[in-house]
C-alpha positions, 0 to 999 in steps of 0.5 A: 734843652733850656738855655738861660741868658745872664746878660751882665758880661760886657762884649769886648771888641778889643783885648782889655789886656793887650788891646789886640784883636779878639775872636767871639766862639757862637752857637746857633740856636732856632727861635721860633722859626728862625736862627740866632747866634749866641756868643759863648766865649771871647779869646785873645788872638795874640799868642803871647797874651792868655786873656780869655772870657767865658760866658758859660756859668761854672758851678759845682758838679752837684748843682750841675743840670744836664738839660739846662745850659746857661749863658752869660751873654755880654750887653751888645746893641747889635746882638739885642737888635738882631734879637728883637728883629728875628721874634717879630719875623715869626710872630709876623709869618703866623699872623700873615697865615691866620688872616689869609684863612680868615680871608678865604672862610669869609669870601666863601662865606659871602660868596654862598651868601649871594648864590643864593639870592642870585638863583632865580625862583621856580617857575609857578604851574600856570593852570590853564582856563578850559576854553568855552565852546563856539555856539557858532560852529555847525554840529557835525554828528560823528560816528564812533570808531567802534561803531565803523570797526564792527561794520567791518569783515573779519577779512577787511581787518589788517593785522599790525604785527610787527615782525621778529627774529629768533635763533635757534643753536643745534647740535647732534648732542644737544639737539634744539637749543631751546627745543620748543619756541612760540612766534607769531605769524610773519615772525623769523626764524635762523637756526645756527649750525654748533656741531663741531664733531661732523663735518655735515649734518642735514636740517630736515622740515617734518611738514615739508616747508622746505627742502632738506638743508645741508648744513656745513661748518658754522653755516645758518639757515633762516625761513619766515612763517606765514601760517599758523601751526605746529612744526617739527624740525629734525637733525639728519646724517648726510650720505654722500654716496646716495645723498640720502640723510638718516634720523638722528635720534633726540636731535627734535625740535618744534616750532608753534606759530600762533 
């Protein structure tokens, strides 16, 4: 909607009739950011007098436009005072947000600037001179490693293996899980009980390298090897009236000891 201002009507403070007290009818209308009050008509407070002023333009319905509402708005000091204070206030907010952002964009600016000036250079490679033999040392004739290892019996070597653990998961169903592992000499290996189904089954060494386990529940076992070889591992049905253990069928497993 668009106003139109005709400042050619007088403000009366006093009834030009009667000289009683008058009442001023306001709108409020936003500019820019802020507010104003435009008067739009006057009346006479005493009953008995009918002088009344209006500052709206009347036209013909024809010339009438819906979107546009004029005003006569009367010649006041105080009203062209308040209007001149209001523009300035929001032109003056705007301005005040523009020159804080230019300030930060020229802080950042700077402060990029001088970080990088400020960061010290990368240290340059110092390359280092060879130093030049003593001839004042005494040679000294040395043997090579090689030469003092090959002097030596098979039997005199020790053998630097360092130890490890393997484990082994068995079943009646499944036998060996995995059913065939490589180690080395000293290396460990710990077979965990998995059958659910029984409440025992027996751990039985083909080559004897221990007696036959029991294995109850979720029990484990574990034995080192020291000696090269290929060993057989076998699940057994534990008897308890004779204490004797039966083969199961598939349940083999088999440990190679390099």
């Amino acid at each position: 909607m668009t106003v139109t201002i005709s400042a050619h009507m007088m403000f009366a403070k006093k009834c030009p009739k009667c000289r009683g007290d008058v009442q001023t009818k306001s709108i409020r209308k936003s500019i820019g950011l802020g507010f104003v009050n435009i008067p739009v008509a006057q009346f006479c407070l005493n009953p008995a007098c009918d002088w009344y002023q209006d500052f709206v333009e009347t036209k013909k319905p024809e010339e009438t436009d819906e979107t546009v509402v004029q005003l006569k708005i009367p010649v006041s000091k105080d009203n062209l005072t308040e209007i001149k204070k209001r523009l300035p206030e929001t032109v003056q907010k705007n301005m005040t947000v523009v020159k804080g952002i230019l300030v930060v964009i020229v802080f950042s600016l700077l402060l990029i600037f001088m970080l990088q000036f400020l960061q010290p250079p990368p240290p340059q490679p110092v390359t280092q001179q060879p130093e030049a033999p003593d001839t004042n040392m005494p040679v000294v004739n040395t043997t090579p490693a090689a030469e003092v290892i090959s002097t030596q019996t098979p039997s005199m070597i020790p053998v630097m293996q360092k130890q490890k653990n393997y484990s082994v998961k068995m079943d009646v169903t499944h036998g060996f899980i995995p059913r065939v592992i490589i180690i080395n000499r000293s290396d460990i290996i710990l077979w965990n009980n998995e059958e659910n189904q029984r409440p025992r089954i027996g751990l039985i060494s083909k080559e004897g390298l221990f007696e036959n386990k029991l294995m109850q529940g979720q029990s484990r076992f574990s034995y080192q090897f020291n000696q090269s070889g290929n060993y057989t591992f076998i699940l057994a049905e534990y008897n308890p009236i004779n204490r004797t253990f039966n083969d199961y069928p598939n349940a083999t497993g088999n440990v190679i000891v390099n």
